[in-house]
C-alpha positions in Angstrom: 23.2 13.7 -80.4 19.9 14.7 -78.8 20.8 17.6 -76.7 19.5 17.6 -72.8 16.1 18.7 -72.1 16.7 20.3 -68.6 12.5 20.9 -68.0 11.6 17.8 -69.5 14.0 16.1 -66.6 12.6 18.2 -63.6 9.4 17.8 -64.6 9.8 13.8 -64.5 11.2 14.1 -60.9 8.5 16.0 -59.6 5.6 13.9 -61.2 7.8 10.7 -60.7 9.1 11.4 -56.8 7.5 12.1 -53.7 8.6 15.1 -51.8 10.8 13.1 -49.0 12.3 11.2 -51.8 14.0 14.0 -52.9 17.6 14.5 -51.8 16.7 18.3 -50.7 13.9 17.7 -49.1 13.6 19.5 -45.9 10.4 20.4 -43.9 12.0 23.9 -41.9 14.4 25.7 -43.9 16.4 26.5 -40.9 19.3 28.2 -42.7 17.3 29.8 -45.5 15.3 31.0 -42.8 17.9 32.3 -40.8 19.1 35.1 -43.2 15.3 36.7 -42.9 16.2 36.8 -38.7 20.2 37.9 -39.0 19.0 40.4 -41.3 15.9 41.7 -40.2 13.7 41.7 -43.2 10.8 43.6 -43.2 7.5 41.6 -43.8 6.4 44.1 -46.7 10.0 42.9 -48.5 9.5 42.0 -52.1 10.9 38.2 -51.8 11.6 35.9 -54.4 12.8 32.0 -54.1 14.9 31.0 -56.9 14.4 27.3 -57.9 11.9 27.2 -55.1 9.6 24.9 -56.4 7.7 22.8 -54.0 9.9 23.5 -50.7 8.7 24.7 -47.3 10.3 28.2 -47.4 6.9 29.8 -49.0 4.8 28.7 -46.0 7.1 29.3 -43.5 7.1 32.9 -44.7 3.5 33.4 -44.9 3.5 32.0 -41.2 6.2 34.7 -40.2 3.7 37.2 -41.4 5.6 38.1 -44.9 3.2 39.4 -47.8 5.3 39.7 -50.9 6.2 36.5 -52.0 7.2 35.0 -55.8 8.3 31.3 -56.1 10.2 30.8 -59.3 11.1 27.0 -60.5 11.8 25.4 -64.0 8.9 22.8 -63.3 5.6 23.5 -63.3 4.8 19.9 -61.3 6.7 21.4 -58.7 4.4 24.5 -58.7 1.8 22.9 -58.9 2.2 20.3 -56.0 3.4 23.1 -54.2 -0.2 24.6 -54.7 -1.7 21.9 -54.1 -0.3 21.4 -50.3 -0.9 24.8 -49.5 -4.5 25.3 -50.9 -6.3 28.6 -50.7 -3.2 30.0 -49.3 -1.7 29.6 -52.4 -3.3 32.6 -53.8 -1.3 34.8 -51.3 2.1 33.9 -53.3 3.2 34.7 -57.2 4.0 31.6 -58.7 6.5 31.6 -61.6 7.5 29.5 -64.2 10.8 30.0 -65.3 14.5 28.6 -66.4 16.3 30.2 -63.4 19.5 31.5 -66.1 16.5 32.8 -68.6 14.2 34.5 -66.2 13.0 38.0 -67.3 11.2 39.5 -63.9 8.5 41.9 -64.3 9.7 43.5 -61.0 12.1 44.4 -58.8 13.3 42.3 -55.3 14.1 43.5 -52.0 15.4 39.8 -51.3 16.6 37.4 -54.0 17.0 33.9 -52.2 18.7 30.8 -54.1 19.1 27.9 -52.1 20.8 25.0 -55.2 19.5 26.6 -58.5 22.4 28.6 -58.8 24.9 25.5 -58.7 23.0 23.7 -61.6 24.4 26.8 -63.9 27.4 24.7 -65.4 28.1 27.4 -68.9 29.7 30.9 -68.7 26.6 32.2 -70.7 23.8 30.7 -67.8 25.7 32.0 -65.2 26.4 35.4 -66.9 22.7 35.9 -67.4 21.5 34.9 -63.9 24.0 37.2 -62.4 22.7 40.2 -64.8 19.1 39.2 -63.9 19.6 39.5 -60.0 22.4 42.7 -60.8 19.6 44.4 -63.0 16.3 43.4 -60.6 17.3 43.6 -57.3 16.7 46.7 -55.8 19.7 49.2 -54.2 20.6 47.7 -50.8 18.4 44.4 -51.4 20.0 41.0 -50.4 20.9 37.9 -52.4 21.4 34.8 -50.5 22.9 31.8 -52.5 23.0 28.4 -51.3 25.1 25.8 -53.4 27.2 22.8 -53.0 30.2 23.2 -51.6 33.7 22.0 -52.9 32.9 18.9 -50.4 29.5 18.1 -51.6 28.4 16.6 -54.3 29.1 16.4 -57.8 25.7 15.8 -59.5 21.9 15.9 -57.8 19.2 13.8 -59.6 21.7 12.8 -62.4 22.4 16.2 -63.7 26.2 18.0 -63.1 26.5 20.6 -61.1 29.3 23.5 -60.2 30.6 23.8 -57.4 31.4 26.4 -55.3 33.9 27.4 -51.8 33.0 30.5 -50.0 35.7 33.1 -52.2 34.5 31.8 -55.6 30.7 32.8 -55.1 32.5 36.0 -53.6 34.2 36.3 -56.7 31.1 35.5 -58.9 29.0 38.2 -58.3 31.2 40.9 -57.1 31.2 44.1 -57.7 28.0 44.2 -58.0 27.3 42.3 -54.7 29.4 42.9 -51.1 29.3 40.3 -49.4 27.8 40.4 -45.9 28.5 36.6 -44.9 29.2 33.1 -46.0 29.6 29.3 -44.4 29.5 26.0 -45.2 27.0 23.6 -43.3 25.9 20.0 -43.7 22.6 19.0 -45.2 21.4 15.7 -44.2 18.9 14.2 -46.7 16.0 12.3 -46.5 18.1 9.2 -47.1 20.6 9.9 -44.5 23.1 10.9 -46.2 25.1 14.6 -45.7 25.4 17.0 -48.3 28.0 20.4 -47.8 26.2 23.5 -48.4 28.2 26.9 -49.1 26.1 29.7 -48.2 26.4 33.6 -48.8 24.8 36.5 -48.3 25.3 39.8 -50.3 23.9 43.3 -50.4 23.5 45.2 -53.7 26.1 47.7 -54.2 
């Protein structure tokens, strides 16, 4: 049996699907963005979006005056259309091509943000490396921020299974090397009009 070629199938969706007819598309990342406010990052922060690919959360950084930014993302479509929409202000971000559980960063983070890569993590061993990755390059005191489906949301996105997650058992997944500093849940409405639950958390390196 053939066994599932997870790049091969994002990189069909991004050169296959416009961006609003995606299920997470979403023009101002209000709750992403929020955690950068609550938590008063600094605009010098090394920043880094996991799974970021071509979202809005880049820009809306570069607006807000932030000069450290990576974008990580399994397809380089994404990336690249991501590029492409931004144009010469492109240059000002790192742009990384990467399986999100086999990432090896060159640096270090002062904020690690993750909204739904994380939940598409369904083995012990993908999971287990992520949470080394982010335990190993994010700096003392930084924050992670991960955003998945909640036990109310959805099962799959874009055909593919996903895990998910309440507020204790991302708690659970990355303690002790993470305390927690706050979590929710909070619909998502897609382009389609549809709603999808979100579990959110925020954690600062012990």
């Amino acid at each position: 049996m053939e066994s599932f070629d997870q790049k091969k199938h994002w990189e069909n969706i991004y050169q296959t699907k416009s961006l609003k007819d995606v299920s997470w598309f979403q023009p101002t990342p209000e709750t992403s963005l929020s955690f950068f406010k609550a938590l008063k990052v600094p605009t010098a922060a090394k920043i880094i979006d996991i799974g970021g690919g071509d979202s809005f959360l880049a820009e809306h950084l570069l607006d807000l005056g932030y000069t450290n930014i990576s974008v990580l993302d399994i397809s380089e479509s994404a990336i690249e259309r991501a590029k492409q929409r931004l144009g010469p202000r492109s240059e000002k971000i790192k742009w990384i091509v990467a399986d999100a559980s086999a990432f090896k960063p060159t640096e270090k983070y002062d904020f690690w943000h993750d909204r739904a890569a994380f939940h598409f993590l369904t083995t012990e061993s993908q999971r287990a490396n992520y949470i080394n990755t982010a335990r190993n390059n994010i700096n003392p005191n930084g924050i992670l921020v991960i955003g998945t489906f909640s036990e109310q949301g959805p099962k799959k996105c874009s055909g593919i299974d996903i895990k998910q997650y309440s507020e204790a058992s991302i708690e659970e997944a990355f303690k002790p090397f993470f305390e927690k500093i706050n979590s929710f849940t909070i619909d998502h409405k897609t382009p389609f009009d549809t709603i999808q639950n979100f579990t959110f958390c925020s954690f600062r390196k012990a």
